[in-house]
C-alpha positions as CSV (number, residue, x, y, z in Angstrom):
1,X,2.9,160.6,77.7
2,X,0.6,161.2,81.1
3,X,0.3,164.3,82.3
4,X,-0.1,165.5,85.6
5,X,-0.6,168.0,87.6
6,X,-1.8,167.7,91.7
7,X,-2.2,164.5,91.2
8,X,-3.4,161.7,88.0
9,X,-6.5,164.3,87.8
10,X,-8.2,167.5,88.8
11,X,-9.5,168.3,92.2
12,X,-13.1,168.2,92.2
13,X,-15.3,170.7,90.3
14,X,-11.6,172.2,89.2
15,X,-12.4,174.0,85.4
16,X,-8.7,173.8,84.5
17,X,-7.5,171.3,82.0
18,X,-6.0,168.4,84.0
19,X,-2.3,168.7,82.2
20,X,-2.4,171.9,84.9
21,X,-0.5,172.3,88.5
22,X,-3.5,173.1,90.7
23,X,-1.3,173.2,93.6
24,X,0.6,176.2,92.1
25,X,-2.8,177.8,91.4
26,X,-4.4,177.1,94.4
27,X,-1.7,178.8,96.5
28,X,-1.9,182.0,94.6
29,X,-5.3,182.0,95.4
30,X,-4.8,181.6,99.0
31,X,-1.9,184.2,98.7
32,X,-4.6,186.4,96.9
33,X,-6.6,186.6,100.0
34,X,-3.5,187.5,102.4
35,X,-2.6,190.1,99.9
36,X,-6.0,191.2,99.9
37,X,-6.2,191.2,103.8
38,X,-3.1,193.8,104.2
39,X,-3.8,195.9,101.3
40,X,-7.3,197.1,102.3
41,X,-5.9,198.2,105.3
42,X,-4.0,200.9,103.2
43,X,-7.0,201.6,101.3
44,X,-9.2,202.4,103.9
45,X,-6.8,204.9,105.2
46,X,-4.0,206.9,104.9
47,X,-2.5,206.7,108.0
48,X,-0.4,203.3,107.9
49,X,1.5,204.0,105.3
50,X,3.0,206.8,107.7
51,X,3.5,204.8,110.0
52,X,0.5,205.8,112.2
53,X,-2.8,204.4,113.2
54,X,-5.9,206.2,112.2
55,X,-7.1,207.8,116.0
56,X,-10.6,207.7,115.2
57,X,-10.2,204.1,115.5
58,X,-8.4,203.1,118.8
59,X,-10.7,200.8,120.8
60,X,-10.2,197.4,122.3
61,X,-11.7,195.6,119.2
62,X,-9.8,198.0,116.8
63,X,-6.7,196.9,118.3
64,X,-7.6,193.3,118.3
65,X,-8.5,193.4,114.4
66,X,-5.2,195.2,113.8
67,X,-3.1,192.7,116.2
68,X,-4.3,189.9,114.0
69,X,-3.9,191.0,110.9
70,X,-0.5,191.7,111.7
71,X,0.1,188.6,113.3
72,X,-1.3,186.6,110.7
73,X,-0.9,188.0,107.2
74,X,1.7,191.2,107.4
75,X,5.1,189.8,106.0
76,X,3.9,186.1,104.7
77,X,2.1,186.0,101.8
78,X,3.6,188.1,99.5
79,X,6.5,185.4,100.1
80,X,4.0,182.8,99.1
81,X,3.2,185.1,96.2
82,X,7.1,185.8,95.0
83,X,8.3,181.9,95.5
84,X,5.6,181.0,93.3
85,X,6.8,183.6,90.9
86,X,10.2,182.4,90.7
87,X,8.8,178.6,90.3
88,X,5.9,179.6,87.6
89,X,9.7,181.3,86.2
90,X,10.6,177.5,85.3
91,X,7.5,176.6,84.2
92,X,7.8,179.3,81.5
93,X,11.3,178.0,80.4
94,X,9.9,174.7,80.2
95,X,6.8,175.7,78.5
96,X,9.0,177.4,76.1
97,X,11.2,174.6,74.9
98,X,8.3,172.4,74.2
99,X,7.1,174.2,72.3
100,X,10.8,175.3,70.0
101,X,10.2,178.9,71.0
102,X,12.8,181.1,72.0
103,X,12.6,181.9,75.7
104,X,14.7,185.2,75.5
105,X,12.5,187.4,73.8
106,X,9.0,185.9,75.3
107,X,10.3,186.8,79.2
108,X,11.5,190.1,77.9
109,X,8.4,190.9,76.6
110,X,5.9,189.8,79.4
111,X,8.6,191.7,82.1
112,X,8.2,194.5,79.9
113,X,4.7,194.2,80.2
114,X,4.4,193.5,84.0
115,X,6.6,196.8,84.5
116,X,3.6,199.0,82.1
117,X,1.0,197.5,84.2
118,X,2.6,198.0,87.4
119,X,3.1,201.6,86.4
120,X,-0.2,201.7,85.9
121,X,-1.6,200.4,89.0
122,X,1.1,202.4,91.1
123,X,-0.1,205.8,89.9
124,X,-3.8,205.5,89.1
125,X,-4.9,202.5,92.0
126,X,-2.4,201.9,94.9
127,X,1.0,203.0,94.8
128,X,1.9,200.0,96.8
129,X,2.7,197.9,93.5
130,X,4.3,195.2,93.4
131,X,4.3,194.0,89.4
132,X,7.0,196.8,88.9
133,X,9.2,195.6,91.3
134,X,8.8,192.1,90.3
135,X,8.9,193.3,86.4
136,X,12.5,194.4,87.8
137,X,13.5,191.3,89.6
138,X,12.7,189.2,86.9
139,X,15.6,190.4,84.7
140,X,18.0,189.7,87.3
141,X,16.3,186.4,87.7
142,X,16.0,185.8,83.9
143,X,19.9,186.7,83.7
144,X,20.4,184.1,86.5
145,X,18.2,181.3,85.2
146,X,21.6,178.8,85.0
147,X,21.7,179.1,88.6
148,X,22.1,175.6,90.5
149,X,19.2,175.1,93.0
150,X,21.8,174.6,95.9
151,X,23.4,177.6,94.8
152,X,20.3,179.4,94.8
153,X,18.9,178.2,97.9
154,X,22.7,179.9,99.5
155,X,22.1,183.0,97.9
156,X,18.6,183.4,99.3
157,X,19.5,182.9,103.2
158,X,22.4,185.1,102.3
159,X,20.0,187.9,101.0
160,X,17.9,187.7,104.1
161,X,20.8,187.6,106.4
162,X,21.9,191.0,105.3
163,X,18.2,193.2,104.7
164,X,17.6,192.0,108.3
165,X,21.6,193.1,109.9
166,X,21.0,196.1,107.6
167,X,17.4,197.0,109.1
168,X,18.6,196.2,112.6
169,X,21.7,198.9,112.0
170,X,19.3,201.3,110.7
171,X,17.1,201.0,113.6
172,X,19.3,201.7,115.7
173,X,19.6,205.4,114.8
174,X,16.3,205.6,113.1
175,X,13.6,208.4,114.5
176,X,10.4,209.0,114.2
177,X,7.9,212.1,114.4
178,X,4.2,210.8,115.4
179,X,2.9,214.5,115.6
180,X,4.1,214.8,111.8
181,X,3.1,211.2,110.9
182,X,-0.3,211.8,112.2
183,X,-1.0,215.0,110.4
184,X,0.6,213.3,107.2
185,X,-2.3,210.4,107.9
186,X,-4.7,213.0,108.4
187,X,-3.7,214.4,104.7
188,X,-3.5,211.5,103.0
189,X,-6.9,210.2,103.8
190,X,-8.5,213.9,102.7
191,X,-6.4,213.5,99.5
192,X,-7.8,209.8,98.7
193,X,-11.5,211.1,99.3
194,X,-11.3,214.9,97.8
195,X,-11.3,213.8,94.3
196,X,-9.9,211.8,91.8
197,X,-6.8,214.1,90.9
198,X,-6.4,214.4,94.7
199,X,-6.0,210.9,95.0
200,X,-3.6,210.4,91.8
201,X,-1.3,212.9,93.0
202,X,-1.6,211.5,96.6
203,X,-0.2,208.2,94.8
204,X,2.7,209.9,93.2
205,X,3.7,211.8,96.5
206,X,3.8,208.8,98.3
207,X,6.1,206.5,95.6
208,X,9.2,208.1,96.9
209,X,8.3,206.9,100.2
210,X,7.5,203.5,98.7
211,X,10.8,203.1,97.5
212,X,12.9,202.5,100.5
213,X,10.2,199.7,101.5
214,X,10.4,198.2,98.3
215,X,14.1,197.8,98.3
216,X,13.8,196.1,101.4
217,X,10.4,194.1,100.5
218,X,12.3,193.2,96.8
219,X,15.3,191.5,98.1
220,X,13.2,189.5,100.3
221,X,11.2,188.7,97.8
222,X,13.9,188.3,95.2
223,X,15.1,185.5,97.5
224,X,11.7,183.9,98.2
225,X,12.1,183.8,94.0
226,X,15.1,181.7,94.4
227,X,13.8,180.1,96.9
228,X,10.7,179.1,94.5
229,X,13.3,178.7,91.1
230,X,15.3,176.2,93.0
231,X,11.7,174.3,93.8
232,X,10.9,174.5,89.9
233,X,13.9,172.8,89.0
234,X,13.1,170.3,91.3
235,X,9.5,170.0,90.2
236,X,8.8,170.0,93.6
237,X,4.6,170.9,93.3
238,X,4.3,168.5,90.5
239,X,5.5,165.4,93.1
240,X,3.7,166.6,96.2
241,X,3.7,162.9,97.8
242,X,7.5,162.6,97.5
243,X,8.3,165.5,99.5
244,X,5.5,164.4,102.7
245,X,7.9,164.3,105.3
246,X,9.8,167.6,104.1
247,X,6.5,169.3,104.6
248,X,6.3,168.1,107.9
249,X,9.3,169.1,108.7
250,X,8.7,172.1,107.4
251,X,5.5,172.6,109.6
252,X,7.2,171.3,112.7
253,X,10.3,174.3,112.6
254,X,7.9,176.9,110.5
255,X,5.7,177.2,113.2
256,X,7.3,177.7,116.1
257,X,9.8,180.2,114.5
258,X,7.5,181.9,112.4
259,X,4.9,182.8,115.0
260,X,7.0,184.0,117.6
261,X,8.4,186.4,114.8
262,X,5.0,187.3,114.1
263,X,4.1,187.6,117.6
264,X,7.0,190.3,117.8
265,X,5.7,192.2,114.9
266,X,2.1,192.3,116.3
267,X,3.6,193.6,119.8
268,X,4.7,196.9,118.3
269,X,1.1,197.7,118.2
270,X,0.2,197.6,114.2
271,X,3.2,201.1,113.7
272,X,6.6,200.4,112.9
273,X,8.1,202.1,115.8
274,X,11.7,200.8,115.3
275,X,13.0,198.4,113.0
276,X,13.9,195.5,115.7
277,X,10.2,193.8,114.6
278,X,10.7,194.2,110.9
279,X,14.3,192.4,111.0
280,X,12.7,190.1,113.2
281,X,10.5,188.9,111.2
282,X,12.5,189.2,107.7
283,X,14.3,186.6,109.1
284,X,11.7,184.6,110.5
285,X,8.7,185.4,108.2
286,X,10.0,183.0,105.5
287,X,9.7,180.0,107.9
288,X,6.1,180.9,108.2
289,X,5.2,181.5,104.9
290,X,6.6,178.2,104.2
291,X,4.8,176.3,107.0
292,X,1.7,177.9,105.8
293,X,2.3,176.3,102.1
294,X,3.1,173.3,103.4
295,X,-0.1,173.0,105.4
296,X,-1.9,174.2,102.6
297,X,0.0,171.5,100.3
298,X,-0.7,168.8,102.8
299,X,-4.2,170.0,103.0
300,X,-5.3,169.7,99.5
301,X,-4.9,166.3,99.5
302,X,-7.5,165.4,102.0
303,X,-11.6,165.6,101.7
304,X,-12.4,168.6,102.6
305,X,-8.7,169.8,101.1
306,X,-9.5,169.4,97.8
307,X,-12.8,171.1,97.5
308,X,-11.0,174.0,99.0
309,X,-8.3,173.7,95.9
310,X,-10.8,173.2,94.0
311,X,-12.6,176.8,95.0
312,X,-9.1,178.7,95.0
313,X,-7.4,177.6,91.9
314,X,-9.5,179.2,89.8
315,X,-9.0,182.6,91.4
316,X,-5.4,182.0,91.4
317,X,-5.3,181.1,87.9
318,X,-6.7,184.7,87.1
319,X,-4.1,185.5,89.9
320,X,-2.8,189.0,88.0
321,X,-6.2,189.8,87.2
322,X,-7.6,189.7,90.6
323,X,-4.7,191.1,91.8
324,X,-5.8,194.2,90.1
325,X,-9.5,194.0,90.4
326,X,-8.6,194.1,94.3
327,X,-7.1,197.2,93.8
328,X,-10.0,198.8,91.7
329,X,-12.8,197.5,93.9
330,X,-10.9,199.2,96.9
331,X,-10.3,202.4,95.3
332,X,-14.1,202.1,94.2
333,X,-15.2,202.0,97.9
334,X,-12.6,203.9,99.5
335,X,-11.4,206.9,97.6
336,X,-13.1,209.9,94.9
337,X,-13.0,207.2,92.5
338,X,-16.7,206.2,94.1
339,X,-18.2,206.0,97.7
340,X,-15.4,207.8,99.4
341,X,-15.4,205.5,102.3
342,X,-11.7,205.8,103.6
343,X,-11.4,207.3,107.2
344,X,-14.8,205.7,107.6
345,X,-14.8,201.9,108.1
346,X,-13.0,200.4,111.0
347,X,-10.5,197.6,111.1
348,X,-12.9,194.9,111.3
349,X,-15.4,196.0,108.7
350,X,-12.4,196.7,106.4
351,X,-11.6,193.2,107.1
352,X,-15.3,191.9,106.6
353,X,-15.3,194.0,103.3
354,X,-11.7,191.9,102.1
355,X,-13.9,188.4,103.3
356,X,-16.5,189.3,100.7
357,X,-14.5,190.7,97.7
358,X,-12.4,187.6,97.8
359,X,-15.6,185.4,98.0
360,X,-16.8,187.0,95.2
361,X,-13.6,186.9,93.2
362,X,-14.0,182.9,94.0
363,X,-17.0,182.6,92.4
364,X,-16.4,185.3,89.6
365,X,-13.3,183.3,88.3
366,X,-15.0,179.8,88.4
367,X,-17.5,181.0,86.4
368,X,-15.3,183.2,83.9
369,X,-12.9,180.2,83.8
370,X,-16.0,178.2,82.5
371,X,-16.3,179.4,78.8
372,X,-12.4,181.1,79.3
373,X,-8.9,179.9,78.6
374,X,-7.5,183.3,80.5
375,X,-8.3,186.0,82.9
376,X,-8.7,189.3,80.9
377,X,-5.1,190.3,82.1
378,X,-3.7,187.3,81.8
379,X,-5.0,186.9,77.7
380,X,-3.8,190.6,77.7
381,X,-0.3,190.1,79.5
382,X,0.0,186.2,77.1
383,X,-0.7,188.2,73.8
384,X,2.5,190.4,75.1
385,X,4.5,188.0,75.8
386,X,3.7,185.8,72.7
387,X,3.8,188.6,70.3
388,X,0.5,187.3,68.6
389,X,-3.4,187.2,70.0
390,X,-4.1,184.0,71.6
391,X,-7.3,182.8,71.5
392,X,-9.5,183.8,74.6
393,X,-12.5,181.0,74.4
394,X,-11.8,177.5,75.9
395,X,-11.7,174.7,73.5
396,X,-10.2,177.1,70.8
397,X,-6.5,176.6,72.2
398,X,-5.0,174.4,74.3
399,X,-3.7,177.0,76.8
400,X,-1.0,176.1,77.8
401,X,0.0,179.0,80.0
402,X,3.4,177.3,80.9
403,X,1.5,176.5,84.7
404,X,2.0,173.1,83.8
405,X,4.6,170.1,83.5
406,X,4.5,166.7,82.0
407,X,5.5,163.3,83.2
408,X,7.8,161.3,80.8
């Protein structure tokens, strides 16, 4: 039996044990630094999630940095992060059956698992969590895991087609308050930097709000996990060179599409002003997000390609545990927690300050990954899941952390 994963073997320097798909974990790293790159922004102040823009930063350059990132990242890669949830979802059922364990009870217990963690993260770290929601998802995927690809694939335009009528009817009548958003930014950022309780009941305050984005950002991403469950059942990452021209195709109409969504978005001058953008781009955003993987697919398989996969697959491997470290590090710098920077860095140093934590998250995880089988979380959320310790030291246990498929 040959096993396989990118290809016959590892990308270069890749610490992973070859049976792995380093294409699956190399674009959770890449959807790590997205992530990474629209999160901060929230961190380093309270305005946006108001809907306002901090006025102490409003220059030329400020704008620029804020055009970008929404133009680039806002909308897109937390699609790359859900399909590859709903594909890793297959890989689990699969991972299962080899080895004559029941699947039931192990997904139950790692949802259950994701939702304590997301709670977690939601009330002490940034209650812009996403684990809850997809702790919450995953049972309706789990209960939908018959589900024909095709069928799948229908339901998943269908979802997008109505968030994005339903956010275009609710713009229509929707109104905002910028005196009242802007003195809500104002208290939000004085809450994340007064102390630590401040900043915890800040958290809470703002979950309510939270909750009518996440409805909309769930269903999207419930259909980008369809999207990726359909894939799974193809194995579609573990035959990369079968599916070349589909990924060109999928560059040539991505592109064009996805931009001039994006380009929309970006015009309403980094505030959600109405809701035109947002529908916009739920529409179009997918076709982005999925030129962007299938650049990044066709990329790894060059040079230069595969000594970037090599550097991110080992930060998306610990994908749950960076995901949270991100989180920490930022409430470190930014709120009571520790230097109480929020309100204080502009756009582009906040952006600088996301290039370095991911490059040190790079190089923390290829070194942890050395001597490890897991991230911390990961061996924490596994031991859930599997009801039993698993080892933590490489060579103790074959790991299998069901990333993985097999050639027959």
């Amino acid at each position: 039996m040959q096993e396989f994963g990118v290809s016959s073997r590892p990308p270069a320097g890749a610490t992973s044990a070859p049976s792995r798909i380093f294409d699956v974990d190399a674009l959770r790293g890449f959807a790590l630094l997205g992530i990474l790159v629209v999160n901060i922004t929230y961190f380093a102040s309270g305005y946006p999630i108001h809907g306002a823009l901090d006025p102490a930063y409003a220059s030329g350059e400020d704008k620029a940095v804020r055009w970008l990132i929404t133009f680039a990242f806002e909308m897109k890669f937390y699609l790359i992060f859900s399909f590859l949830f709903g594909y890793s979802f297959t890989l689990q059922m699969d991972s299962a059956a080899r080895q004559g364990a029941a699947f039931t009870p192990r997904i139950l217990r790692r949802l259950a698992g994701l939702l304590t963690l997301g709670f977690v993260h939601a009330v002490l770290l940034f209650y812009g969590d996403i684990l809850s929601c997809y702790a919450v998802l995953g049972l309706i995927l789990f209960a939908l895991r018959g589900i024909k690809p095709r069928t799948a694939l229908i339901v998943a335009g269908t979802l997008v087609g109505v968030v994005a009528i339903a956010l275009l009817l609710a713009g229509s009548v929707a109104a905002s308050d910028p005196v009242a958003a802007l003195a809500e930014g104002h208290r939000t950022t004085t809450a994340m930097r007064d102390s630590p309780a401040s900043f915890i009941t800040s958290n809470i305050h703002i979950l309510p709000l939270m909750a009518a984005t996440l409805v909309v950002q769930g269903l999207s991403s419930f259909a980008a996990f369809l999207v990726g469950f359909a894939a799974g059942k193809r194995q579609v990452l573990a035959r990369i060179k079968e599916h070349e021209r589909s990924l060109r195709r999928i560059q040539w109409v991505g592109f064009p599409i996805g931009l001039a969504g994006a380009f929309y978005l970006a015009s309403d001058g980094g505030v959600v002003s109405d809701l035109a953008p947002v529908a916009v781009t739920m529409l179009t955003g997918p076709f982005l997000a999925a030129a962007y993987m299938a650049t990044a697919l066709r990329f790894f398989r060059t040079a230069p390609g595969s000594r970037v996969m090599a550097a991110l697959a080992p930060a998306g491997r610990m994908a749950l545990t960076n995901y949270l470290s991100q989180s920490l590090i930022c409430a470190v710098l930014f709120t009571a927690y520790g230097f109480r920077l929020a309100g204080h860095v502009s756009p582009l140093g906040t952006l600088l300050l996301a290039a370095a934590i991911f490059g040190a998250q790079l190089w923390l995880s290829r070194r942890w990954l050395t001597g490890h089988i897991y991230g911390p979380v990961e061996w924490l959320l596994r031991a859930v899941t599997l009801a039993r310790l698993p080892a933590m030291r490489a060579g103790s246990e074959s790991g299998d952390s069901g990333d993985r498929t097999t050639r027959r």
